[in-house]
C-alpha positions in Angstrom: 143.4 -36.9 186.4 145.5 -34.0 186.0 146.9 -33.4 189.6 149.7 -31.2 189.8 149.8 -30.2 186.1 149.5 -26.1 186.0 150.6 -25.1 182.4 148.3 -23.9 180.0 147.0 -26.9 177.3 145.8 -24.3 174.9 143.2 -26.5 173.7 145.8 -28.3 172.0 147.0 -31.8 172.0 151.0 -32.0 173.2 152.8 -32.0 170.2 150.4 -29.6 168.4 151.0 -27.0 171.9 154.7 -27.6 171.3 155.2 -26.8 167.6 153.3 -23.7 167.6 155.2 -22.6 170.7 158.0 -23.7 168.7 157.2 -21.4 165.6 156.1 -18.5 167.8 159.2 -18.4 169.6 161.2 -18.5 166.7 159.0 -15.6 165.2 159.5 -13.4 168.3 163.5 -14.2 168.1 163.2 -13.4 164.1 161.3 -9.9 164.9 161.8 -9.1 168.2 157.9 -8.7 168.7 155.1 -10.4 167.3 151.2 -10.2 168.3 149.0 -13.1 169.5 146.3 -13.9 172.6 147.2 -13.1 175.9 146.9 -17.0 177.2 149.1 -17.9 174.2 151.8 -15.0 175.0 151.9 -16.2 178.6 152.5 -19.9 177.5 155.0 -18.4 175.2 156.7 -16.5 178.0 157.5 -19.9 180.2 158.5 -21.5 176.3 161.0 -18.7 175.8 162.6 -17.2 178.7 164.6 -20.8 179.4 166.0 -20.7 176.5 167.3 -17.2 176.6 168.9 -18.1 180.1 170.4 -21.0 178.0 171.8 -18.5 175.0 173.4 -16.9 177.9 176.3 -19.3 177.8 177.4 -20.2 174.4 178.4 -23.5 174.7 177.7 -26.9 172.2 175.5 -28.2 175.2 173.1 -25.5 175.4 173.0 -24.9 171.7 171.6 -28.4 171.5 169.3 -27.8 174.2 167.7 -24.7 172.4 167.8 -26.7 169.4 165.7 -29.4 170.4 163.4 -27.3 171.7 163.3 -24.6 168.8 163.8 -26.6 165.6 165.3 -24.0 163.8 168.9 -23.6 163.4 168.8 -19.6 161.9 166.8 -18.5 164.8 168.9 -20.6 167.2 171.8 -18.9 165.6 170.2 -15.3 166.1 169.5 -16.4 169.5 173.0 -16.8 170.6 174.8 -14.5 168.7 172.4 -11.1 168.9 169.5 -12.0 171.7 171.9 -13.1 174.0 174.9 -10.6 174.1 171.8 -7.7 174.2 170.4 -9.3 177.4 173.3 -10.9 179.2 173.6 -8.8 181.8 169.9 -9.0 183.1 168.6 -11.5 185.3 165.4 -12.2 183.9 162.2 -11.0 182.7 163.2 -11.0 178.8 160.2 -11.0 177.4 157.4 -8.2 178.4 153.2 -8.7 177.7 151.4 -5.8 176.6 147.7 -6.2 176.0 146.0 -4.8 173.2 142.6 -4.9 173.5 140.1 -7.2 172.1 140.1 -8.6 168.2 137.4 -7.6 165.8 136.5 -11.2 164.7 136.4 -13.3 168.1 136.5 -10.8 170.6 139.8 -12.7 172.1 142.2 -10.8 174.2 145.5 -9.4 172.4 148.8 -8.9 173.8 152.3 -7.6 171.7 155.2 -10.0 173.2 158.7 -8.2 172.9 162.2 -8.4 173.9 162.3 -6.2 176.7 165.7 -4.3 175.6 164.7 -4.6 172.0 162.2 -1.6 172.4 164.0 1.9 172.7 160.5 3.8 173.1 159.7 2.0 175.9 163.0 0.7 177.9 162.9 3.4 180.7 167.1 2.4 180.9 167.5 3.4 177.4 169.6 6.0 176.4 167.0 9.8 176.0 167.7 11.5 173.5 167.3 15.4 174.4 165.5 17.9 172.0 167.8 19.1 169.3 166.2 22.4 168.9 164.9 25.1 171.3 163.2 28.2 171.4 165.7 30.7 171.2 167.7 32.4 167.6 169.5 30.6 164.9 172.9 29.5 165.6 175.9 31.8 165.9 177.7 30.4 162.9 174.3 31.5 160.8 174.0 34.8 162.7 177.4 35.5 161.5 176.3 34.5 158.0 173.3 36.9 158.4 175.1 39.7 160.0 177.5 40.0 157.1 175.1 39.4 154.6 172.5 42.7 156.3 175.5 44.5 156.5 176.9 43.7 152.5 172.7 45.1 151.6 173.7 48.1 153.5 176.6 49.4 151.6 174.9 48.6 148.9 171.7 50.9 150.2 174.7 53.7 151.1 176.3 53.6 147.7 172.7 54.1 145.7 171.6 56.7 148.1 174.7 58.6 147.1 174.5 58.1 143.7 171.2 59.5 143.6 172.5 62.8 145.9 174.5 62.7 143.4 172.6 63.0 140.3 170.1 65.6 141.6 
């Protein structure tokens, strides 16, 4: 009987479930965002955010914690060196679920899983960057440019006019 036991299976026996969530958790700490199902992202989700909380605190203990879990010592090391200072000062909620749509093949629900303050597009805290360029004139330093350049042509339109006055 399975009284009491919520998690997802996945279809999966246990250590089948673990060493994909292994490998897709050290896939979404290599590149910050990966694509997958929306039953395996939410799996993922429980899988990953502990160990961020863990990163958090960079000592030997919690290194081997992650470790065991992750199996990977280059993305453990990318976890506590760039993941964590990036996210240390939220709370929780590290990892955001966006749904896709359906795939072509299967028809199986998609979902992108990211870092939350990985993506600058979509982090409403993020720093906006204002329009560079408006609808008004050039700059003064090139209407300076301009102004003496016009005004260069027009002694140059003086002088010929005169020097035809002068030759009739």
């Amino acid at each position: 009987m399975r009284h009491g036991k919520k998690f997802n299976h996945l279809s999966r026996k246990t250590a089948h479930r673990s060493a994909m969530l292994a490998n897709m958790a050290c896939s979404l700490i290599e590149h910050k965002r990966i694509n997958t199902t929306v039953a395996k992202a939410k799996a993922l989700r429980q899988f990953v955010e502990p160990l961020v909380t863990k990163s958090k605190e960079d000592t030997t203990h919690n290194r081997r914690i992650v470790f065991r879990n992750l199996r990977d010592k280059y993305a453990v090391t990318e976890l506590f060196r760039n993941v964590a200072v990036k996210v240390g000062d939220r709370p929780g909620g590290y990892v955001r679920i966006i749904k896709l749509g359906n795939r072509l093949g299967d028809n199986a629900e998609m979902a992108m899983v990211e870092f939350v303050d990985y993506n600058e597009l979509y982090n409403p805290k993020g720093a906006k960057k204002k329009k560079s360029t408006r609808r008004r004139g050039k700059k003064s330093s090139n209407v300076e440019t301009v102004k003496t350049e016009v005004a260069a042509k027009v002694e140059e339109a003086k002088s010929e006019i005169s020097e035809t006055k002068e030759e009739a």
